[in-house]
C-alpha positions in Angstrom: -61.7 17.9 -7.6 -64.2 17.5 -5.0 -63.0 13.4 -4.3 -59.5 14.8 -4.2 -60.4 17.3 -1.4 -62.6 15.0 0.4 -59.2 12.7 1.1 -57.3 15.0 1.8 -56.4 14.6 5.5 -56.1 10.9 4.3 -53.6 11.3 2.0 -51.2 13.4 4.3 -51.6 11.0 7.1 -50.3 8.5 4.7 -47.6 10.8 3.6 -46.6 11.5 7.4 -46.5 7.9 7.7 -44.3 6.8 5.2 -41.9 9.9 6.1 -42.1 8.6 9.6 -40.6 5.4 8.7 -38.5 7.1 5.8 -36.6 8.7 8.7 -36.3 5.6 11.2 -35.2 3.3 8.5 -32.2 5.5 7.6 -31.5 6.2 11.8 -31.5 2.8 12.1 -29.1 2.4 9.3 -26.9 5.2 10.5 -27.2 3.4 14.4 -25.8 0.0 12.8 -22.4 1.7 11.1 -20.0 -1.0 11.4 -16.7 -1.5 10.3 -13.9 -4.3 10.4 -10.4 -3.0 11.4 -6.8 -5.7 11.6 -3.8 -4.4 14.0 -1.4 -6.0 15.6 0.0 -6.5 19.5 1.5 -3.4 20.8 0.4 -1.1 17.6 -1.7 1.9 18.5 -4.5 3.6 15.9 -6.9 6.3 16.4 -10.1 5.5 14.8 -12.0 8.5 13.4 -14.5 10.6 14.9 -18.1 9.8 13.5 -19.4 12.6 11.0 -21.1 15.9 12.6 -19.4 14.8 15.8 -17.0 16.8 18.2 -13.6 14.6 19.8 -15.2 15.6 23.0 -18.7 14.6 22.6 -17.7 11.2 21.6 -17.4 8.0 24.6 -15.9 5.1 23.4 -15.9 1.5 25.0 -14.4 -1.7 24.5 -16.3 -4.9 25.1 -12.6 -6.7 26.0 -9.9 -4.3 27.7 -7.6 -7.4 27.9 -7.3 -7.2 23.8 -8.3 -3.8 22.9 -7.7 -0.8 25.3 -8.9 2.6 24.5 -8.4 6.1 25.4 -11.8 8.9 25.8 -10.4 10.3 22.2 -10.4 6.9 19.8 -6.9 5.7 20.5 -6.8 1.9 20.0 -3.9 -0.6 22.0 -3.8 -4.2 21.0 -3.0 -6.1 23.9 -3.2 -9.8 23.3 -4.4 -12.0 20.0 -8.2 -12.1 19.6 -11.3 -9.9 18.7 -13.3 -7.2 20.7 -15.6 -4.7 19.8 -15.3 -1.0 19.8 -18.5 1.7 19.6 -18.7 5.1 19.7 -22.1 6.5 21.4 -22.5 10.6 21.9 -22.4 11.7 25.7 -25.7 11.7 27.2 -26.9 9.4 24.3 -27.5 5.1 23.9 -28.0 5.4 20.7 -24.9 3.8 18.4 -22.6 6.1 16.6 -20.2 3.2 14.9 -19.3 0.0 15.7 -15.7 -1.7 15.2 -15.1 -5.2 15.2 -11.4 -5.1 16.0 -9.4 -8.5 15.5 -5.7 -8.1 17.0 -3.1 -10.4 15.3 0.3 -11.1 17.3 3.3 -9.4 14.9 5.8 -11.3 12.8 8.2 -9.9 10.6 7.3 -10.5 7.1 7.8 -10.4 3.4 4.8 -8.2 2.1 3.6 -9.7 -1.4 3.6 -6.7 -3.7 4.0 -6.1 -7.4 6.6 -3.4 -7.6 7.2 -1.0 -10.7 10.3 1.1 -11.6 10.1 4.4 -13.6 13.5 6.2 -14.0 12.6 9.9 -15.7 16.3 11.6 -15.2 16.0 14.7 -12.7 12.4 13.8 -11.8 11.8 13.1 -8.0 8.2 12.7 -7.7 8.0 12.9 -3.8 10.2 15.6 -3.8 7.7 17.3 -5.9 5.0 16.6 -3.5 7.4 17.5 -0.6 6.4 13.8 1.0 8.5 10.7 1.6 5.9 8.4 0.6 2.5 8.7 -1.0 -0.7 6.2 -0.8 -3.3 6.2 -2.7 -6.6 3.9 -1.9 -9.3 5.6 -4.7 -9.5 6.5 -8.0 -10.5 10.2 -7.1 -7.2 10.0 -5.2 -5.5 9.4 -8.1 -7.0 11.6 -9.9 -6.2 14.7 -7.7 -2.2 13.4 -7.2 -1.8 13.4 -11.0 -3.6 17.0 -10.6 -0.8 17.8 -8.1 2.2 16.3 -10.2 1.9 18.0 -13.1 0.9 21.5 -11.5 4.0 21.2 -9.1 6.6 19.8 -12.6 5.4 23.1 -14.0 5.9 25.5 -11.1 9.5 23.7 -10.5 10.4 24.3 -14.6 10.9 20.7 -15.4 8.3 21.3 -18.4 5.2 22.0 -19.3 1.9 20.0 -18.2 2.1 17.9 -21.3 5.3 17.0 -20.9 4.8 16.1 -17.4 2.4 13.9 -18.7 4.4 12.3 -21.2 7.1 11.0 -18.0 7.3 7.4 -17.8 5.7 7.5 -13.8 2.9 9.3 -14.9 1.9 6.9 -17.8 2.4 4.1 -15.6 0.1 6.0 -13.1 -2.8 6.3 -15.8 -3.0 2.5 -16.1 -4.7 2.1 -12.6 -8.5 2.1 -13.0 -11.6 2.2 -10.6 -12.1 -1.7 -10.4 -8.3 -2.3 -9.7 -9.3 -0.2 -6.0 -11.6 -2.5 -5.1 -9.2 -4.5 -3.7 -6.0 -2.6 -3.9 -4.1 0.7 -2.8 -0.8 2.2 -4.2 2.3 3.2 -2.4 4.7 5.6 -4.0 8.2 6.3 -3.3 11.0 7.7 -4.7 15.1 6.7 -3.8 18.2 9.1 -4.9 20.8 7.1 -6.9 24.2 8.2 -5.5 25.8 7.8 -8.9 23.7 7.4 -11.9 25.9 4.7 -13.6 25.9 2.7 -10.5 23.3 0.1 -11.2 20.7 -1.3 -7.9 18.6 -3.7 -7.7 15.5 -4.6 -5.4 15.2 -6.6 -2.4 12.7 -7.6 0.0 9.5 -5.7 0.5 9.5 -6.3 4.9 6.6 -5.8 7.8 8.8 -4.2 10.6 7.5 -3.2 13.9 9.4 -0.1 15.6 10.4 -0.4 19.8 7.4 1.7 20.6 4.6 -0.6 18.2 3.8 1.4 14.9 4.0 -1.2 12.1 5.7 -0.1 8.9 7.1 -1.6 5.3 10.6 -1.5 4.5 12.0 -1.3 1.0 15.7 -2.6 0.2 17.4 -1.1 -1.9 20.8 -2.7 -3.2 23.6 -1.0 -4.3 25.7 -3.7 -6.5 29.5 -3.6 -6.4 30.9 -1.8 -9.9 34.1 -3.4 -11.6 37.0 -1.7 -10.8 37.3 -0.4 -14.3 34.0 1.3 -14.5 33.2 4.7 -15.8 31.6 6.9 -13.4 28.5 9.6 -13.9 28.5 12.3 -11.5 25.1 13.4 -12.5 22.3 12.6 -9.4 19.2 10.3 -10.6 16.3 9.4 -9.1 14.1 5.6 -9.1 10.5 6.1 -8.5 8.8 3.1 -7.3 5.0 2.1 -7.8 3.8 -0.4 -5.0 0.4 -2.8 -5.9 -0.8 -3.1 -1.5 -3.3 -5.2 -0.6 -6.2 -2.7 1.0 -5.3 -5.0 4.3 -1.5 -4.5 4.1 -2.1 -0.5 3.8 -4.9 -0.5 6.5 -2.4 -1.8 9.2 1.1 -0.1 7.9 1.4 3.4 9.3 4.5 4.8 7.6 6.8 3.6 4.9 11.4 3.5 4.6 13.6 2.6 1.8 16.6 1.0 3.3 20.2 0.6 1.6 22.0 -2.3 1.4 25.5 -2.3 -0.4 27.1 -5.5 -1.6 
């Protein structure tokens, strides 16, 4: 006892010491934030403000105002092709908030490579349950909480109960997706009306589209075949949901999603 007491003040100065570099290791780590963003010539993004941090206490620069412009509350331009950096640095403050590497690619209309499921369950219009037009999903937590949301909305509606909700052919096909496939995937869910439910559709392309004022966004057609003239049909309304496999880099840079109709 009396060895321990005699080091005492030695064995707090080496507990001091190692919290001292404790707590500059992880400032230094928090400093260094960086992050790699894509968007295209003429689209606008606001990046998020860092943690614990107010809009207005935030100053934001861009190392290249000829690629990347930038407004005092995160709002991103790109100008031109090429790369810039963005940081975020409190008011008053040198010290790094974040750090953006920004790479600004020129827009062309494109097919978007995605693997595209159908689930038809009768009356059941999944956005219309979760009063969106489209739904993405980038985690499995996210996932989680929408199938939460599903089933508590089929049963406030009076479709069913919770087990029957989970018995639907777009939830099953939900419950497939596990943690790993995230990694390098996202979801996108939409759901069309069928005008006629014996009028059988088809799919066609899956297109990057760039509105008049820059917001990139995916366009789904829809086609609406021709019936023979003799053709019985239903007047009963029927919905499509549609499950869409993203890349995370196709669903980092889209910023709303359409279904289009085409009839032949």
């Amino acid at each position: 006892m009396k060895h321990i007491k005699k080091n005492t003040p030695s064995i707090l100065f080496i507990c001091l010491l190692f919290s001292f570099f404790v707590s500059q290791t992880i400032w230094v780590k928090a400093a260094e934030t960086k992050a790699t963003r894509t968007i295209y010539t003429d689209q606008s993004i606001t990046l998020p403000t860092p943690k614990g941090i107010l809009k207005s206490q935030v100053q934001w620069t861009t190392s290249n105002k000829k690629i990347v412009s930038i407004t005092k509350f995160g709002k991103i331009t790109g100008k031109k092709a090429g790369t810039a950096t963005i940081k975020a640095v409190k008011k008053g403050s040198s010290k790094i908030l974040v750090s953006y590497k920004i790479r600004v690619k020129k827009f062309q209309q494109q097919k978007i490579s995605s693997k595209i499921t159908v689930t038809e369950d009768g009356i059941l219009n999944v956005m219309e349950l979760l009063d969106k037009r489209y739904y993405v999903v980038s985690t499995k937590a996210e996932l989680k909480q929408l199938k939460e949301n599903i089933c508590t909305q089929y049963v406030k509606k009076g479709y069913g109960t919770e087990e029957q909700c989970k018995k639907t052919s777009f939830y099953r096909k939900l419950s497939k997706y596990n943690k790993s496939f995230f990694e390098k995937k996202s979801l996108c869910l939409m759901s069309h009306t069928l005008p006629n439910i014996g009028q059988p559709t088809s799919l066609g392309a899956f297109t990057r589209k760039q509105t008049a004022n820059g917001k990139v966004y995916a366009e789904l057609e829809v086609v609406y075949e021709k019936l023979p003239e003799d053709a019985v049909l239903v007047s009963m309304i029927g919905y499509q949901n549609y499950i869409l496999e993203l890349k995370k880099s196709d669903t980092e840079t889209l910023q709303n999603y359409k279904i289009s109709v085409t009839k032949y």
